[in-house]
DOPADO-34173 format. One line per 10 residues: number of its first residue (from 1); their letters; for each residue y, x, z of C-alpha. Coordinates in steps of 0.05 Angstrom, whole numbers, plus 5000, padded with zeros to 4 digits. Layout:
% DOPADO-34173
NUM) a) Y X Z ~ ...
This chain:
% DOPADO-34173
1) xxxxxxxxxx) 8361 5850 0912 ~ 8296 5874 0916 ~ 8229 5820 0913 ~ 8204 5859 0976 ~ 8247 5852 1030 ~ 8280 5771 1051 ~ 8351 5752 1041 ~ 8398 5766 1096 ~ 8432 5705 1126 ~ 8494 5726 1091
11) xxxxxxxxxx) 8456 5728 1021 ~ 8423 5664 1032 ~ 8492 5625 1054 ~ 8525 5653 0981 ~ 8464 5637 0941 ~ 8470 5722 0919 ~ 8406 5703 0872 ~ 8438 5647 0832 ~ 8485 5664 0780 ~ 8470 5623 0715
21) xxxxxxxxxx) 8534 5648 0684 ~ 8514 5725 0695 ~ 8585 5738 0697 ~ 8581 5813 0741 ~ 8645 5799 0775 ~ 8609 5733 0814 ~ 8557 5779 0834 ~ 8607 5831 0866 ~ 8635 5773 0905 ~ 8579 5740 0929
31) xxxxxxxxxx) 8551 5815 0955 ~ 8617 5832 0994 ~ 8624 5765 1014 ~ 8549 5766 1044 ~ 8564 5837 1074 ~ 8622 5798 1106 ~ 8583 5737 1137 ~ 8535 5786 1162 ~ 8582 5818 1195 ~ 8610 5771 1234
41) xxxxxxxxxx) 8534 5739 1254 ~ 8527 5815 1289 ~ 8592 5811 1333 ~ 8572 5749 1376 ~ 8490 5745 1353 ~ 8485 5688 1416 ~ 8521 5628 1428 ~ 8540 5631 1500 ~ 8582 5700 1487 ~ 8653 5701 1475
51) xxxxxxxxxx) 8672 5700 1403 ~ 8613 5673 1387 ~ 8647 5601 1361 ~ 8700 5641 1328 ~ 8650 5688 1291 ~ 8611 5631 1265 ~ 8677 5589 1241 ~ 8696 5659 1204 ~ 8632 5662 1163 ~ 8634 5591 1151
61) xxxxxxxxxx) 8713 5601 1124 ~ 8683 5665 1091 ~ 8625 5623 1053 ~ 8676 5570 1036 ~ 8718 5618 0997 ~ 8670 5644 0963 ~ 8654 5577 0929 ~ 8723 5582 0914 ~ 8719 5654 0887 ~ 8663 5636 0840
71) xxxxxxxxx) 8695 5573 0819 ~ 8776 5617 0801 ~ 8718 5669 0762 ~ 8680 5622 0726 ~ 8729 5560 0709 ~ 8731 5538 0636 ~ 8803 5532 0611 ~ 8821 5463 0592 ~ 8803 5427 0512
């Protein structure tokens, strides 16, 4: 991401800056799952329109497995 332009919403919920492990394959999810989350912010932008509750419920589920996603790519196996 370039320095010059602020994180989309999507980018900022998957932390799309912060990968410690540089492992390429956490990058690739974070970015689609961003992409995703922004997504669904554009389909009900206000909260008084219909889907709007289900929109944001789908980017928090969508945020939550990408935790998930990062964690099944960067777990240790056991000593």
């Amino acid at each position: 991401m370039s320095k010059d332009r602020k994180q989309t919403e999507g980018e900022y919920r998957v932390g799309v800056s912060f990968n410690p492990s540089r492992i390429q394959r956490v990058d690739e999810v974070k970015k689609m799952t961003a992409e995703l989350i922004d997504y669904m912010l554009t389909l009900s932008p206000h909260r008084d329109l219909a889907g709007a509750r289900e929109a944001a419920i789908a980017a928090t589920a969508y945020e939550d497995a990408c935790m998930w996603a990062v964690k099944a790519i960067t777990k240790q196996p056991r000593e």
